[in-house]
C-alpha positions as CSV (number, residue, x, y, z in Angstrom):
1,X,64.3,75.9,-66.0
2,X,61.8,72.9,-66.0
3,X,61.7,70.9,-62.9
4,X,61.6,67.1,-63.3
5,X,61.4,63.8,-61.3
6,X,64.6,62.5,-59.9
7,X,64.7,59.4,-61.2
8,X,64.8,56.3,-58.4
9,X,68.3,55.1,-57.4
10,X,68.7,51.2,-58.5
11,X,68.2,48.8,-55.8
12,X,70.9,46.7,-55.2
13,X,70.5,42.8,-56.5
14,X,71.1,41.4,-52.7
15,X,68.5,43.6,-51.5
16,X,65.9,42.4,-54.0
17,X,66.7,38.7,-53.6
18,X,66.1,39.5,-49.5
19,X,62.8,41.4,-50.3
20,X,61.8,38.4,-52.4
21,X,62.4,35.6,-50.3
22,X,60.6,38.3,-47.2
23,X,57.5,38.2,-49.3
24,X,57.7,34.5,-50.4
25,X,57.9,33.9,-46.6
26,X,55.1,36.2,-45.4
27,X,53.2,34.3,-48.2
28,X,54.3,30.6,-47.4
29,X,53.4,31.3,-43.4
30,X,49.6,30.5,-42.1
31,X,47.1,33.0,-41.6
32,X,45.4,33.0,-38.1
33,X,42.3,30.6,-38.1
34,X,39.4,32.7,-39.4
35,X,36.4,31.0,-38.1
36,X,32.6,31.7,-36.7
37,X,34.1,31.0,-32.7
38,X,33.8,34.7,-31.1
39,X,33.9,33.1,-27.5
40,X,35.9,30.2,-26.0
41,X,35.5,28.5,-22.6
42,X,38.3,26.0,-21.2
43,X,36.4,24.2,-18.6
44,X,38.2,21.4,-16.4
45,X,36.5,18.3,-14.1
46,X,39.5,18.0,-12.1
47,X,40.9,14.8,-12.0
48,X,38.6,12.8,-13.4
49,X,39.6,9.8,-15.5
50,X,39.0,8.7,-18.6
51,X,37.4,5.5,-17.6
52,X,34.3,7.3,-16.8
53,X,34.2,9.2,-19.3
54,X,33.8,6.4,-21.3
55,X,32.5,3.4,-20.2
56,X,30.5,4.6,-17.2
57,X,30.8,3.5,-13.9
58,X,33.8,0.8,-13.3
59,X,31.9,-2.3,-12.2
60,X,35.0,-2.7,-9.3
61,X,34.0,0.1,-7.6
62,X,30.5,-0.7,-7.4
63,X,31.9,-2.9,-4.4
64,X,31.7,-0.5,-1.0
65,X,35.1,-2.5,-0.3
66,X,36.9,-1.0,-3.3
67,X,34.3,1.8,-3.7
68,X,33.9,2.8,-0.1
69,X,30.3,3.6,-1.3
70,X,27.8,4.6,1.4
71,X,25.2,3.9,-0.9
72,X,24.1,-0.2,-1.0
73,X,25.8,-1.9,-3.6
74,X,22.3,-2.3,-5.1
75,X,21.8,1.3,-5.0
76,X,25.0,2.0,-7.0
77,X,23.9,-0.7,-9.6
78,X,20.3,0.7,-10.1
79,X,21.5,3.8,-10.5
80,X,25.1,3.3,-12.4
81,X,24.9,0.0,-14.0
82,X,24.1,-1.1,-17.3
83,X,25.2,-3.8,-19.9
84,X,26.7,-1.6,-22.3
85,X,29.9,1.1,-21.6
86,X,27.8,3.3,-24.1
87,X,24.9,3.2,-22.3
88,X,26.9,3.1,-18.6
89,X,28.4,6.5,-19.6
90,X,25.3,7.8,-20.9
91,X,23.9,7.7,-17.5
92,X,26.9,9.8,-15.6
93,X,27.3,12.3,-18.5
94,X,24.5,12.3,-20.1
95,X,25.5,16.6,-21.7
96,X,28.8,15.2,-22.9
97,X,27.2,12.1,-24.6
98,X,24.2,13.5,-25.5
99,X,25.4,17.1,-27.3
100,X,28.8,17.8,-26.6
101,X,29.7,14.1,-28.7
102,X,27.6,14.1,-31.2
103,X,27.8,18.0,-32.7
104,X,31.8,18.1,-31.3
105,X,34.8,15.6,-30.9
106,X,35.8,14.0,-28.0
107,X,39.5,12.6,-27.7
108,X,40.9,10.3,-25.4
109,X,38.9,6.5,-25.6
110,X,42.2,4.5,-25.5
111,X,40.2,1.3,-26.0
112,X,39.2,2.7,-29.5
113,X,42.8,3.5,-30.3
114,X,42.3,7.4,-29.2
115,X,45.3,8.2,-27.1
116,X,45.2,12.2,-24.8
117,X,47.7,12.8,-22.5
118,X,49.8,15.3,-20.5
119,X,53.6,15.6,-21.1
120,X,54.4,17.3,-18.4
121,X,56.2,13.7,-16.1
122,X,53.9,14.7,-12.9
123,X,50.3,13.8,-13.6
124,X,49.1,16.0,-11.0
125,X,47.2,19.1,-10.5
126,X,49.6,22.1,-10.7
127,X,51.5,21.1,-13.4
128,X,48.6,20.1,-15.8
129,X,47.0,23.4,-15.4
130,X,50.1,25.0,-16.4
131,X,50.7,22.8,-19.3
132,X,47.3,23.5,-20.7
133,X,47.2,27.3,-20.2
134,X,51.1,27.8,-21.3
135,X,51.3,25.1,-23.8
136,X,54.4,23.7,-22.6
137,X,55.1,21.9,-19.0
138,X,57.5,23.5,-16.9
139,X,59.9,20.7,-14.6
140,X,60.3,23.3,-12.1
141,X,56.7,23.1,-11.2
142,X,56.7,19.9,-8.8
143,X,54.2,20.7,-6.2
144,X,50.9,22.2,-6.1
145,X,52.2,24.8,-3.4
146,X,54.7,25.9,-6.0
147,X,53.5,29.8,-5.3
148,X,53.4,32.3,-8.1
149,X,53.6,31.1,-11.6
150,X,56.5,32.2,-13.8
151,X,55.1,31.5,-16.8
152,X,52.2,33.8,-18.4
153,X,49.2,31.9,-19.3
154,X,47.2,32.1,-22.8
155,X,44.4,33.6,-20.5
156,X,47.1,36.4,-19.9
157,X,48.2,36.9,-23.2
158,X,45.0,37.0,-24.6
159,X,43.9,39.8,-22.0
160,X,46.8,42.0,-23.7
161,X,44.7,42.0,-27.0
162,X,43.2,45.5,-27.4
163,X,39.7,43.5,-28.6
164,X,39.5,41.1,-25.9
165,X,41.5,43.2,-22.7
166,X,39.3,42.9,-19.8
167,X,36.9,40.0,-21.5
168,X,39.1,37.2,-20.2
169,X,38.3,35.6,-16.7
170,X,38.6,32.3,-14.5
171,X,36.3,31.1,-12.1
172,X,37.4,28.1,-10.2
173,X,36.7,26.2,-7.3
174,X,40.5,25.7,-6.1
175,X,42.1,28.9,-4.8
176,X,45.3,27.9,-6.2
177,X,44.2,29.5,-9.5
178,X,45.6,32.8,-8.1
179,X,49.1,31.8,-8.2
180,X,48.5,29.3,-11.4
181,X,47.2,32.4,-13.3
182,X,49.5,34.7,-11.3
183,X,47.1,37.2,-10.8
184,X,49.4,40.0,-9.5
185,X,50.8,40.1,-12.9
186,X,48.3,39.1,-14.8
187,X,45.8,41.2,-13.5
188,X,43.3,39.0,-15.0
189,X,39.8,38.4,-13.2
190,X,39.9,35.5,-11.0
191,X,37.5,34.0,-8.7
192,X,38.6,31.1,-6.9
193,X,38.4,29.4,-3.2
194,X,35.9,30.5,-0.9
195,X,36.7,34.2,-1.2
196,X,33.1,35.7,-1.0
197,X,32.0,36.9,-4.9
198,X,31.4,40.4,-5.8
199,X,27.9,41.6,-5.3
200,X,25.0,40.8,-7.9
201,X,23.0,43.7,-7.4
202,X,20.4,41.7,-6.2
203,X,20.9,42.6,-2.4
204,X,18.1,39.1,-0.9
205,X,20.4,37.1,-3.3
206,X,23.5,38.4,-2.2
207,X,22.6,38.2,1.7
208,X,21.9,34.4,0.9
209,X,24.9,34.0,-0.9
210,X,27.2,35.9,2.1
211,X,25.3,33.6,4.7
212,X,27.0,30.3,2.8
213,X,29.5,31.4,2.6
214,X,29.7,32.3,6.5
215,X,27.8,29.6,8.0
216,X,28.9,26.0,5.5
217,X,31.3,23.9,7.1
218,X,34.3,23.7,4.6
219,X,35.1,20.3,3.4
220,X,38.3,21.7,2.4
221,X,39.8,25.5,2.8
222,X,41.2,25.3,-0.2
223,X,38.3,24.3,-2.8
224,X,34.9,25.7,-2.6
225,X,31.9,23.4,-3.9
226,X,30.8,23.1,-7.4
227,X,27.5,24.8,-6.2
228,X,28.8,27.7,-4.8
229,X,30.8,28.5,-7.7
230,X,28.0,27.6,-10.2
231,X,26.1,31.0,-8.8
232,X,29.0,32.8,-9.1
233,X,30.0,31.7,-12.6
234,X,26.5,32.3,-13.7
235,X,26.0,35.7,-12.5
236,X,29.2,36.9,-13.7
237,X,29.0,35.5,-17.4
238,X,25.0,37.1,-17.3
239,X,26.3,40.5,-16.3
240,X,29.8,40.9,-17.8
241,X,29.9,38.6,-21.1
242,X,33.3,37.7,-21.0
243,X,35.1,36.4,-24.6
244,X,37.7,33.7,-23.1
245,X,36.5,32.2,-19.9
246,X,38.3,29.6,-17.7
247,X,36.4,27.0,-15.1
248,X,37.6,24.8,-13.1
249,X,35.4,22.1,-10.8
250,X,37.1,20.2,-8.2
251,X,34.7,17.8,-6.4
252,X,35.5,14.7,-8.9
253,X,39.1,15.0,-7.9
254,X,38.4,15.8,-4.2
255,X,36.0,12.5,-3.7
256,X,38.0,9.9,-5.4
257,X,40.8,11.2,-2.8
258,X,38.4,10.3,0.2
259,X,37.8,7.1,-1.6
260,X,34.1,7.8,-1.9
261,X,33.1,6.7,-5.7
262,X,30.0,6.8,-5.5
263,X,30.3,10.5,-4.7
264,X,33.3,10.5,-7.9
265,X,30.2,9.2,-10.0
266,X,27.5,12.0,-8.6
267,X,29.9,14.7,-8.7
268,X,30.7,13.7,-12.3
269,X,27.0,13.8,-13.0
270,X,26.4,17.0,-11.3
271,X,29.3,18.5,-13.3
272,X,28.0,17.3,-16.8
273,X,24.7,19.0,-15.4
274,X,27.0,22.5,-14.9
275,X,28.3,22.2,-18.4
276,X,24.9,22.4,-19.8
277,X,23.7,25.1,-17.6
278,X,26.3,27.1,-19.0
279,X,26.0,26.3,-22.2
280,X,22.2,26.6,-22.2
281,X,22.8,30.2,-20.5
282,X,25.6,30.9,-23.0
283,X,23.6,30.1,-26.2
284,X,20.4,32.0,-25.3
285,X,22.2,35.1,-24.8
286,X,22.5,36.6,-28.6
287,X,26.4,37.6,-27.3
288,X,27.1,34.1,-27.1
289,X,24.9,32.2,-29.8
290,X,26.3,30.3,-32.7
291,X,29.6,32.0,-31.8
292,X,31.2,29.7,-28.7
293,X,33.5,27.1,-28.5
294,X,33.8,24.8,-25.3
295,X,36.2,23.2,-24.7
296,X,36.2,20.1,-21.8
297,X,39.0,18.3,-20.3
298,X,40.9,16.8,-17.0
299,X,44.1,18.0,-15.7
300,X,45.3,15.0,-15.1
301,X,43.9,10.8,-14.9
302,X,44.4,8.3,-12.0
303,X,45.2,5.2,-11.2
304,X,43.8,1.8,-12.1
305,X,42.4,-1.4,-9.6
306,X,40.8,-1.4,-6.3
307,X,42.9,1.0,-4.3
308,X,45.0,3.1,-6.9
309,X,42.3,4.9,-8.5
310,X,42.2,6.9,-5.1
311,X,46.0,8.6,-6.0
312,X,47.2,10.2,-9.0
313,X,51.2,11.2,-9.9
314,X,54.1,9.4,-11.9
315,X,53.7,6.5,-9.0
316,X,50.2,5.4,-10.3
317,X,50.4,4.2,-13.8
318,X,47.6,5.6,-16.0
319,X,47.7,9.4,-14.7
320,X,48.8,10.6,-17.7
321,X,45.6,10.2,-19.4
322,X,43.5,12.4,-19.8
323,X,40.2,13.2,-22.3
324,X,39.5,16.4,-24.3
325,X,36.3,17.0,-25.8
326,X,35.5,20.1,-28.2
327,X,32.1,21.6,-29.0
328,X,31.8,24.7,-31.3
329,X,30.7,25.9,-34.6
330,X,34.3,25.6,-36.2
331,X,34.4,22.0,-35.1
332,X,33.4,19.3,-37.3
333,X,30.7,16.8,-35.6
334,X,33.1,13.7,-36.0
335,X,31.7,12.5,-32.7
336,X,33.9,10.0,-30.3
337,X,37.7,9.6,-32.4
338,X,39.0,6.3,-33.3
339,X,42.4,5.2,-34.3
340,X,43.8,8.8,-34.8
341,X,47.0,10.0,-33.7
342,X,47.6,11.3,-30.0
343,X,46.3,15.0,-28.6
344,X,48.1,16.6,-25.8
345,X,47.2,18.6,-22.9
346,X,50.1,20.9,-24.1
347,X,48.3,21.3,-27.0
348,X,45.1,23.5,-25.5
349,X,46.6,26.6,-25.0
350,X,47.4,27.4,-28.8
351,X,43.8,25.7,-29.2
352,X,42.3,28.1,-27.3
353,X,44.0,30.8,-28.7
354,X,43.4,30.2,-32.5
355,X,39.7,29.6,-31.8
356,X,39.6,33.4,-31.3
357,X,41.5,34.3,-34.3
358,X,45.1,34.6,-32.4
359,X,48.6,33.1,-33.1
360,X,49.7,32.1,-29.7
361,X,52.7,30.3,-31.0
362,X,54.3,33.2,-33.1
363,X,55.1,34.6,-29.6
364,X,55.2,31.7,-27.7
365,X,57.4,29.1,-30.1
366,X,57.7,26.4,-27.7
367,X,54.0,25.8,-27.1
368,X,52.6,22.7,-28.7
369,X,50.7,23.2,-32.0
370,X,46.7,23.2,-32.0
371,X,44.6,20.2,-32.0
372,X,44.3,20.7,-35.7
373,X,40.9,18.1,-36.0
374,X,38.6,20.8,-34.0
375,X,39.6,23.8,-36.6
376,X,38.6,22.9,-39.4
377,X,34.7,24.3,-39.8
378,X,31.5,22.6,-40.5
């Protein structure tokens, strides 16, 4: 007897209506940002505000009474001062104006109707890091001694990706970043505070580099200088070539608290320099060229006038601003942005994220959507 085919059972009507609307729905929903970004760096000047950024140097604080300068208010106007904000700022960040700007977008000019801020009702340190690299803030965050963070990171989730697992790293001048990026459970690589770096390979370079540490009086125990962690940075990215990459500077924040602005206005300088360095490093290496978004922000802004621009936190009005600029070959060159609607630090993490092809949000719902203006390609 012939053998033939059973025939398929009928599906039921419901079930075909719910397969439907299941497709219509995986068809409806966006695809994960395709670009030419391979690499994505988040870096941070810590505290520093958008006044700077700019228009320059603030003609107030030129005054060693408000400025508590040490150089001659001469001195700070030959170097700092010009007519113009444009060409004021040009002098302090001359990377940001001069490459960053003009092939990138930079948000946060609230004189040209360009508004960036944090949402997260503290305006200081702890809590805009965590807004940024979770992409929501969290209330229960009120102090920068806060300990262990609860909530996982982008950094962290990104690490989990079978393509980018053990590419993902934060190098940092505050040693907080070990509990911000809760590296016991993240197990993400962190360098941060003046723990000694791991060894070059270079054994003269590495001696050096363990006798500064040893021997330099520490400004603060908490924060290494910008210097010291500009080796390290350097060395690492050279001989590891990590995908996502976190840095954090510290000095502009730590100097406007001793009320030194003409150091605020050098360390700003020297920071813009550090961008470049690593960018210049970044796009020579074939790993990196063509392929690598940066990504440069504040965690927070300060206050205004001649004594509040010392202090940050809900008290001084203005510390919620903050500036985000975006450099990358998925980002169109629209240069400084005028009269658009408002960016959010919140809104970095998913940023970060979807620069490397990754939906952040589909498993993280509450974080705030992408800074769509920086995704859209050439």
């Amino acid at each position: 007897m012939p053998k033939f085919a059973s025939l398929p059972m009928p599906v039921p009507m419901p079930k075909v209506i719910a397969l439907f609307g299941l497709l219509l729905i995986a068809s409806l929903a966006p695809p994960a940002f395709a670009g030419k970004t391979q690499n994505v760096v988040l870096i941070v000047s810590d505290g520093l505000r958008w006044q700077e950024v700019f228009q320059g140097a603030d003609p107030l604080l030129l005054d060693a009474k408000n400025g508590g300068n040490w150089v001659s208010d001469a001195d700070m106007k030959k170097r700092y001062w010009r007519e113009t904000p444009q060409e004021r700022r040009q002098l302090v960040m001359p990377f940001i104006w001069g490459t960053v700007a003009k092939q990138g977008q930079i948000f946060g000019n609230r004189t040209q109707g360009s508004d960036a801020h944090v949402t997260n009702g503290m305006a200081f340190s702890y809590p805009g890091y965590n807004e940024m690299s979770v992409g929501y803030p969290n209330p229960a965050i009120d102090t920068n001694e806060f300990g262990p963070n609860p909530n996982a990171s982008v950094f962290e989730w990104l690490n989990k990706s079978p393509d980018l697992a053990g590419r993902v790293a934060a190098y940092a001048t505050w040693h907080n970043f070990y509990d911000i990026f809760n590296q016991t459970r993240s197990h993400l690589v962190i360098q941060a505070g003046w723990n000694a770096p791991p060894k070059s390979g270079d054994a003269s370079k590495d001696a050096l580099f363990a006798r500064l540490f040893d021997t330099t009086t520490q400004f603060d125990e908490e924060d290494v200088s910008n210097s010291f962690l500009q080796v390290e940075l350097l060395d690492y990215v050279k001989a590891h070539q990590p995908k996502v990459l976190f840095v954090g500077y510290g000095e502009t924040d730590n100097w406007a608290h001793q009320g030194r602005y003409d150091l605020v206005l050098e360390s700003a300088h020297r920071t813009d320099g550090f961008v470049k360095e690593l960018w210049d490093t970044m796009q020579a290496m074939p790993q990196y060229r063509g392929t690598t978004t940066f990504i440069v922000t504040a965690d927070h802004g300060r206050g205004s006038g001649p004594t509040e621009w010392k202090e940050h936190g809900v008290k001084e009005k203005g510390s919620e601003n903050v500036w985000i600029a975006v450099i990358g070959p998925d980002t169109p060159p629209l240069g400084e942005r005028q009269n658009v609607g408002a960016v959010t630090q919140a809104q970095i993490a998913a940023t970060v994220a979807a620069l490397v092809g990754k939906d952040y949000r589909k498993d993280v719902p509450k974080a705030a959507p992408v800074i769509a203006d920086v995704l859209k390609g050439p």
